[in-house]
C-alpha positions, -999 to 999 in steps of 0.1 A, spaced: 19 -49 156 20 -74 129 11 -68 92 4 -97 66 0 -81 33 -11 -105 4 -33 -102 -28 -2 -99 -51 2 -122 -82 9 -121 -120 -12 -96 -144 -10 -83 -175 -8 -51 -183 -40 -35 -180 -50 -55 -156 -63 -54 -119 -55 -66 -81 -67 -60 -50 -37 -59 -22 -48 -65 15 -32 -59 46 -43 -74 77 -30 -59 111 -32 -67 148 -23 -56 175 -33 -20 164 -62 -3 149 -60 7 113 -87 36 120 -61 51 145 -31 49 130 -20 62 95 -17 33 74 6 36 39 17 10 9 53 14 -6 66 -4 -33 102 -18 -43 111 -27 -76 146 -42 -79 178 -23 -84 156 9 -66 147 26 -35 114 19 -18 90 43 -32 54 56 -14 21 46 -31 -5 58 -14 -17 63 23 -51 65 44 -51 85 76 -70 76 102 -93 98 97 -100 84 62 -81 110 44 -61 97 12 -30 105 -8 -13 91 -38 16 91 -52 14 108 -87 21 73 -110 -8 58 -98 -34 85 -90 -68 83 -109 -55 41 -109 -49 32 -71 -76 34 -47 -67 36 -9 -92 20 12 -100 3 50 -127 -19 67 -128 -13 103 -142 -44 113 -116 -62 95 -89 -43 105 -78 -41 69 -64 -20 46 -68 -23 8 -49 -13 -20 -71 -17 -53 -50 -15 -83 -65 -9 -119 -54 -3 -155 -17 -22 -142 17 -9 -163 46 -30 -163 64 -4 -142 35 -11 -114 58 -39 -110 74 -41 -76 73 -62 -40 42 -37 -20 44 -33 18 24 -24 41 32 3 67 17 17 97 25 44 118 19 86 126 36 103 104 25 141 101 2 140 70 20 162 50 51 137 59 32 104 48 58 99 25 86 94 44 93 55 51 110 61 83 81 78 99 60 41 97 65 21 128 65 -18 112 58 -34 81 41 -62 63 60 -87 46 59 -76 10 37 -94 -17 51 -95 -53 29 -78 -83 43 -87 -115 28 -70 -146 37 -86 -180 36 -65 -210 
């Protein structure tokens, strides 16, 4: 499957973006499909994830700011981003795979990634 994610850019803090991430080859709404994020110097940390049952999880830095969503006809995935901190800041994947749920974590569980776009968050 390929993954194009995009919708990254500069913001200041405070600010919003909406990430997308296309796939093909495989249906988002079967499939458990998660964002990471990778700021330099440090590991690549989970964001949030939508099963494909339309469950969601967050991690706890961006719950109540992140929203995790899909469109099925679009076979997308969005990542909408609000009330941006400078430590949002990062390169955001994409990930897809079927990883147990309580496992959705994990980055070794997803089966292929998306490219990375950048978010930079100025203060």
């Amino acid at each position: 499957v390929q993954l194009q994610a995009s919708g990254g850019g500069l913001v200041q803090a405070g600010g919003s973006l909406r990430l997308s991430c296309v796939a093909s080859g495989r249906a988002v709404s079967r499939y458990t499909v998660a964002w990471f994020r990778q700021a330099p110097g440090k590991e690549r940390d989970f964001v949030a994830a939508i099963s494909w049952s339309g469950d969601t999880g967050y991690a706890g830095s961006v719950k109540g700011r992140f929203t995790i969503s899909r469109d099925k006809d679009k076979n997308t995935v969005y990542l909408q981003m609000y009330s941006l901190e400078p430590e949002d800041a990062a390169v955001y994947y994409c990930a897809i795979g079927r990883p147990a749920w309580g496992s959705r974590s994990a980055a070794a569980l997803y089966y292929d990634w998306g490219q990375g776009t950048q978010v930079t968050v100025s203060s």
